[in-house]
C-alpha positions in Angstrom: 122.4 86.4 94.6 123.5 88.3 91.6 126.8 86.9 90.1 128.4 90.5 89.8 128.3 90.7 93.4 130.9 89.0 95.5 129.3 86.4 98.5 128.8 88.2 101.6 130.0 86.5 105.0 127.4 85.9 107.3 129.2 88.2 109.6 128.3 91.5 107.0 124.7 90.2 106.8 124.5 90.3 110.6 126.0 93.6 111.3 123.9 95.4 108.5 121.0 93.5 110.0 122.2 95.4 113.2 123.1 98.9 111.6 119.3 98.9 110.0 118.1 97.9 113.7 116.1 95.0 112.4 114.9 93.2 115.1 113.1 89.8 115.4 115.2 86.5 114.3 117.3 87.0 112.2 118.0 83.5 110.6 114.1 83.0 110.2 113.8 86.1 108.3 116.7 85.8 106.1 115.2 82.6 104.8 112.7 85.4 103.2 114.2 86.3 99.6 112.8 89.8 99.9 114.3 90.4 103.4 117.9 88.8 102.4 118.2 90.7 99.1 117.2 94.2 101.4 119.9 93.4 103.9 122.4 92.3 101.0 122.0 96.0 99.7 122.7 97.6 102.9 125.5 95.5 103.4 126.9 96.3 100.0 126.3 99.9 100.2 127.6 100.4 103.7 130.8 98.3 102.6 131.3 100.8 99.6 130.8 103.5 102.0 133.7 102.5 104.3 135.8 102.0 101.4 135.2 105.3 99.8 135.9 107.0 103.3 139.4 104.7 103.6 139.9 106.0 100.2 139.4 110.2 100.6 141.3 110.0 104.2 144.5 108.6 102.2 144.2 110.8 99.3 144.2 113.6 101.8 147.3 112.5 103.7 149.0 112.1 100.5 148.1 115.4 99.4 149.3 117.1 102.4 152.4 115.4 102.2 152.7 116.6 98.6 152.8 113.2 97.3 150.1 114.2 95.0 149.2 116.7 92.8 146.1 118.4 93.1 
């Protein structure tokens, strides 16, 4: 794990695991350095997604409601 990177709940490895429809065990493969440090990225990047979406709906809201400039 890289120390810039906050842990990851088991929880986020197991529902990118799902989102990248991996299938075979998922605790045996995780054991696998390669395969934990893919499914850490896709975790990561589809947290960052979410985020970034939270992010433009509520600059949009605020700009309609002129709370904002621009």
């Amino acid at each position: 794990m890289n120390a810039m990177h906050s842990p990851l709940t088991e929880a986020e490895l197991r529902a990118a695991w799902q989102r990248l429809r991996m299938s075979g065990d998922f605790d045996k493969a995780m054991s696998r350095t390669p395969v934990r440090c893919a499914v850490e990225a896709a975790a990561r990047a589809f947290n960052a997604r979410i985020r970034t979406r939270e992010t433009r709906s509520l600059d949009a809201k605020e700009r309609a409601a002129g709370e904002r400039e621009s």
